[in-house]
N, C-alpha and C positions, 0 to 999 in steps of 0.2 A: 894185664897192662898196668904197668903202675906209674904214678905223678906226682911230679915231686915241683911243690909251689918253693919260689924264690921273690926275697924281699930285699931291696938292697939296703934297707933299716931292718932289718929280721924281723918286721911286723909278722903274728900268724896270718895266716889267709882266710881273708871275708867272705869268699866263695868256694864251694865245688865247680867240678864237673860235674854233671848228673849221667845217673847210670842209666843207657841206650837202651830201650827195651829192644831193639833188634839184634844183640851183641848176644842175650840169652835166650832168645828165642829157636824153638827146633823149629821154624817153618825158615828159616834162614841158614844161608851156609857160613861158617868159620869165614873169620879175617883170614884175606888171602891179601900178601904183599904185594906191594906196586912196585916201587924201587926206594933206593935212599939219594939223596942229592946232597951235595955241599952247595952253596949258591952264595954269591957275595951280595947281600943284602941284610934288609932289616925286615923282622918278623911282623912290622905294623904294615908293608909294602904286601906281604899275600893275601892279609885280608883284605884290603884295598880293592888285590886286585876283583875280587867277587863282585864289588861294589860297583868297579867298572864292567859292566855285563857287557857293554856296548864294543867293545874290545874285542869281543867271540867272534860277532861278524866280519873281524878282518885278522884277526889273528889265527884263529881257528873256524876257518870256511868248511873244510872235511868235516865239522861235527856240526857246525848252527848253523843253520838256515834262518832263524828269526827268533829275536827275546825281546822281551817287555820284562818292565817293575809291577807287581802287582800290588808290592806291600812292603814296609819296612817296621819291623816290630823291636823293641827298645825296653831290655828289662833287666836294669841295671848293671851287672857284669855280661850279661850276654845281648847277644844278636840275631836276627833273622830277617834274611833276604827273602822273600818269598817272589818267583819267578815262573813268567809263561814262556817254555821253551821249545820251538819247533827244530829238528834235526834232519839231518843229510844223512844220517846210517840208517841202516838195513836196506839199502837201496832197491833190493829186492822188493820190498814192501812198497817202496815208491812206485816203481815202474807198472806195479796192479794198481795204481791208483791210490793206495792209504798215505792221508799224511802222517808221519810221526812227530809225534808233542808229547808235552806233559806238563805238569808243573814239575818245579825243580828251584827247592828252598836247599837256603844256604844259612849254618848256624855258625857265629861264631862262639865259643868259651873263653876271655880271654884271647890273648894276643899269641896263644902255645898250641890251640885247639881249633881244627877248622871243620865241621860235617858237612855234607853233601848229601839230602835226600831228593833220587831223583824215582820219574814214575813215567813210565815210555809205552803211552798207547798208540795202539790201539792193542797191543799185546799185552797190557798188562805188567810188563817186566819194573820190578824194583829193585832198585839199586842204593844202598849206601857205604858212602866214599866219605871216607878219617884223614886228613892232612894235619902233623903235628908239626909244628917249627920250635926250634931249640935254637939259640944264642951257641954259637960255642969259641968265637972272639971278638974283637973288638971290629970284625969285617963279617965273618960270613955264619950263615945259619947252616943246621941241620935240616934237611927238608925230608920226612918221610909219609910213606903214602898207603895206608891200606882201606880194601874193600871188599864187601858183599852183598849178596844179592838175594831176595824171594825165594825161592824152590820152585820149580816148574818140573812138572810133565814128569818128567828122570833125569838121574842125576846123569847121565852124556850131557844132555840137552842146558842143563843148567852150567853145567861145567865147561860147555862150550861157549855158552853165551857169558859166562864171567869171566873168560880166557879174552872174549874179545876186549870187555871193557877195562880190562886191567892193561891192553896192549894200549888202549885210546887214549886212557887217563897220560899214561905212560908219553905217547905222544904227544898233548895234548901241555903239558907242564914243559917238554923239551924244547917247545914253541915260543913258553914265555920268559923262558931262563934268560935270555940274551938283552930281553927289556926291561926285567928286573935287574940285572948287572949292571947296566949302563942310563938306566932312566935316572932323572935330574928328579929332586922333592923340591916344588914349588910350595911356598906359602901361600901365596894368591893365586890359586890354577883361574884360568879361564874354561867354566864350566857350561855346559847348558844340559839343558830338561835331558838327554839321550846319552849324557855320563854317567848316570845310577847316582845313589846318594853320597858320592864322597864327602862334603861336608861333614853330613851325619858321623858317619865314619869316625871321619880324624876327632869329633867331639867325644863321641862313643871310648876311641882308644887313649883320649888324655889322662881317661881315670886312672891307668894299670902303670903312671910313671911317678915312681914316689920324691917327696920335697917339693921343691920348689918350681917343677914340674908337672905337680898333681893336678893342678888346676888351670893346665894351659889350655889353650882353644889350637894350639899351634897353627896361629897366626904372624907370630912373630919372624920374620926374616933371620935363621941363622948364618953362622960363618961355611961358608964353602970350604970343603975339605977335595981332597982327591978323590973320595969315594961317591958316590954315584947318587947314592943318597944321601947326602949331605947336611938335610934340613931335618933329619930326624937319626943318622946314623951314630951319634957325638953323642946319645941319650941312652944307649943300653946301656950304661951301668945303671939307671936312675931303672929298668924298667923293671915289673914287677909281674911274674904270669906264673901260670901253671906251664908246666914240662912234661913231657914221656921219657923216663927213664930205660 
């Protein structure tokens, strides 16, 4: 995979990515593809959405059953959600009585790079899920999605169980397309404690917009445009991130 950082001052770039130790590891299988999306939005609105965890319990009822914040970690171009996550899949395993949970942190790299490590007991199953967003006009992103998974038991068993969650994932993003397209970017949301840290967030993503921009809190009320996201869509030329070529 290669990345290619953009400056809208041709500054060089102050950070990496850092290389995944799951990506070369043999107790893991190969990036398997999810799909690719166009989606009319802005690349600071997906990582957002992580942020709004609280969203799973009504957007995505087929996968969460219940989430908590357990932690918000902040080191200086990057990010991590760290998440207590209970689920509604393997229903089989519910019906004997097992609850499924796990933790399930969320990293972001930049405003270009999104990981997903999730850890699904009582099975043991590990999963990590790559979301890259790319800019590609003055409207809408590239949204692509790969993942992998632990090694279990044999490769059927493994291979059937990362078939599933590449259908979910897949599901699971076709759910929020429609709220991304059409949701309003408020300056002053009305938040409380069961929103996730978006605050944090939008402080976190001011840094990756260069000029006069670099230092915003984006708190300032923009001009409404037609698009959707409005209060942060008028800002991609200024933005500055790592890409998946």
């Amino acid at each position: 995979m290669i990345w290619v950082y953009y400056h809208a001052q041709q500054e060089p770039p102050h950070w990496e990515i850092p290389e995944f130790p799951e990506y070369t590891s043999e107790e893991w299988t190969p990036f398997r593809f999810i799909h690719k999306w166009k989606i009319r939005t802005h690349p600071q609105e997906l990582g957002e959405n992580g942020m709004d965890f609280a969203h799973s319990l009504v957007v995505h009822p087929q996968q969460t059953r219940h989430i908590e914040n357990r932690n918000l970690k902040i080191e200086d171009s990057f990010l991590t959600l760290s998440l207590a996550h209970t689920y509604n899949v393997f229903w089989v395993a519910r019906i004997l009585g097992q609850e499924i949970q796990g933790p399930h942190e969320i990293g972001l790299y930049g405003l270009g790079c999104a990981i997903n490590r999730v850890l699904v007991k009582p099975m043991g199953f590990e999963y990590f899920v790559m979301f890259t967003m790319t800019p590609i006009d003055g409207e809408y992103i590239e949204f692509t999605g790969f993942s992998m998974m632990k090694k279990v038991i044999n490769g059927i068993v493994t291979k059937f169980l990362l078939d599933k969650q590449l259908k979910e994932a897949k599901i699971t993003i076709n759910q929020d397309i429609p709220i991304w397209e059409n949701k309003a970017y408020l300056s002053h949301p009305l938040l409380c404690d069961g929103d996730g840290p978006i605050a944090q967030y939008r402080r976190w993503a001011s840094q990756f917009y260069s000029g006069h921009l670099k230092n915003s809190d984006f708190t300032t009320e923009k001009p409404k445009s037609k698009n959707s996201t409005a209060g942060i869509e008028e800002n991609k030329d200024s933005l500055s991130t790592g890409q998946k070529a």
